[in-house]
N, C-alpha and C positions, 0 to 999 in steps of 0.2 A: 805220694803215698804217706797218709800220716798214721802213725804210728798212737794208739790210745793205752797206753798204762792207767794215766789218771785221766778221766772226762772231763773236768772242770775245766781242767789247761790248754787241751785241744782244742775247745769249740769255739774258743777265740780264732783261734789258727785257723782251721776251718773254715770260718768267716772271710781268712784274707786270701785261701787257696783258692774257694769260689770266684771271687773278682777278679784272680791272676791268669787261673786255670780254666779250659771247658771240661777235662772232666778229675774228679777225685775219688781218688782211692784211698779207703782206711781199711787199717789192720789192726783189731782188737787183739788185746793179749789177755783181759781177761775175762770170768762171765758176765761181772756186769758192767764190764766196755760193751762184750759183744750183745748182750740184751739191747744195749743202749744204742748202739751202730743199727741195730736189729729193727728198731721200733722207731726212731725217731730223729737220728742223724742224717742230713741232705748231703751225704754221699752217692756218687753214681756204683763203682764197685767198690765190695767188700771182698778184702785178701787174709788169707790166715797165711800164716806158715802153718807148709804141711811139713817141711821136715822133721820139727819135732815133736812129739806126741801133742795135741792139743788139751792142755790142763782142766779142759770143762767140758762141759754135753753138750753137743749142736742139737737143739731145740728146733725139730720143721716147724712148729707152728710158728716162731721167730723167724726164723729162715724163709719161708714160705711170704711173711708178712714182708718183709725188705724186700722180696720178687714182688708181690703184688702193687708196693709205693714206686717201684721202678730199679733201683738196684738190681746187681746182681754178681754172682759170686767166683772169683777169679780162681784158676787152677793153674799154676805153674809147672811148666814138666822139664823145664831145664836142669831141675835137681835129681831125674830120675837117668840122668846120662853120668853120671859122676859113677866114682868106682863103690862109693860108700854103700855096702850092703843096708848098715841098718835104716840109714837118710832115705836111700829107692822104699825101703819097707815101711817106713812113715807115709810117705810120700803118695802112694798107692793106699795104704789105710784110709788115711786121711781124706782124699779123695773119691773113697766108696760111701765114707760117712757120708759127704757132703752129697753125692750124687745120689743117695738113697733118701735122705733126707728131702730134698729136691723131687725128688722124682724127676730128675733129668732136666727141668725147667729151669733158668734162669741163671745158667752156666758159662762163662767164657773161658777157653783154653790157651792159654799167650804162653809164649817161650820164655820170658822171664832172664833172658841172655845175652850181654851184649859181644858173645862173638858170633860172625855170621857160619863160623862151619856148626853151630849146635843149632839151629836152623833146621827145623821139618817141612817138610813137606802136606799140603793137606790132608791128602790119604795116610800117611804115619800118622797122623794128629787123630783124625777118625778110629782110626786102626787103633793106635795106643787109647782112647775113649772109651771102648769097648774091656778094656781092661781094667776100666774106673768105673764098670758095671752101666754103661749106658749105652744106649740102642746105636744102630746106625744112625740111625733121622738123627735123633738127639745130637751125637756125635758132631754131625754135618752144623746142625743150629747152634750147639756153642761155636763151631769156628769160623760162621758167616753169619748167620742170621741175627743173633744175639747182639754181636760185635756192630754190624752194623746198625741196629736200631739203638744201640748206646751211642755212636757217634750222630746218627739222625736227633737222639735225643739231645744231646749237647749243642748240636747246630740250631736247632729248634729253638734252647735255652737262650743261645744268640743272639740270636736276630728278631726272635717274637719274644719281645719282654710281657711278663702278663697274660699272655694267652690270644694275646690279638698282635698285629701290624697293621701301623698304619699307612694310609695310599693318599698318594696328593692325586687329588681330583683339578682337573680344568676347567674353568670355566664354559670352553668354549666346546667340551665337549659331548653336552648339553644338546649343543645344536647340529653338531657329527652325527648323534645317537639317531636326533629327528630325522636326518638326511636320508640315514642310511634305511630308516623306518619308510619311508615315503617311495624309495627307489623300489624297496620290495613291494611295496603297495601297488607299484605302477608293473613290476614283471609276473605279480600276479593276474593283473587284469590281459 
């Protein structure tokens, strides 16, 4: 997860998370990181903190543009278990920004926690979605469908450099292909 105060400094780094990493995550802190995350950085998700108020306006037509390039945008709910009234009331703000902005598109919901008892369930994760103003369906698709076409996407990245794979062909089978051409010729007749 890289972190953008200044944009200059990062997109070196950037650079070296790609080669290291299949997928990256940036967190802009301000609006013109997040313009710039928004429009034109090869990040897979983008994360804000939602704990604390967010300093600038989520612009859908920015937001909209990073789901259309492939991104998409991370919602953390592990801070919405903590005792901290006003963090849960950020946290849930924040959140309805984004999901109205979105229109429910192009959303992943992760726990953001590394103990396993703060752990959901998928129906609480749905359940709780619904209270970040977004449908069931919706709901369902940030916490599978989403998730998985970002990691299909990153495997994708892998293994198909450039948009193509290449396949080693045999010579000899060239002359399998005629064989098997000639067998059906004969079980037609």
């Amino acid at each position: 997860n890289v972190k953008w105060p200044q944009i200059e400094k990062n997109e070196a780094i950037l650079a070296k998370c790609r080669k290291q990493y299949d997928l990256v995550a940036c967190e802009p802190t301000s609006e013109d990181s997040f313009r710039k995350v928004c429009s034109s950085v090869d990040c897979d998700i983008i994360s804000l903190d939602l704990t604390q108020r967010i300093p600038f306006r989520l612009n859908p037509k920015q937001m909209l543009a990073a789901v259309e390039r492939g991104a998409v945008f991370e919602i953390s709910y592990a801070k919405l278990l903590l005792d901290n009234c006003t963090m849960r009331r950020n946290v849930f703000s924040n959140s309805r920004s984004i999901c109205r902005a979105l229109r429910g598109k192009g959303i992943i919901i992760s726990s953001g926690t590394s103990k396993a008892l703060d752990l959901r369930s998928p129906a609480d994760i749905v359940n709780m979605a619904t209270f970040f103003d977004l449908k069931l369906s919706d709901g369902k698709d940030a916490i599978c469908k989403m998730c998985r076409r970002l990691v299909e996407k990153a495997a994708k990245r892998r293994f198909y450099q450039r948009g193509f794979c290449l396949k080693e062909v045999r010579a000899d089978s060239d002359n399998e292909d005629e064989q098997h051409r000639s067998k059906r010729a004969k079980q037609k007749l």
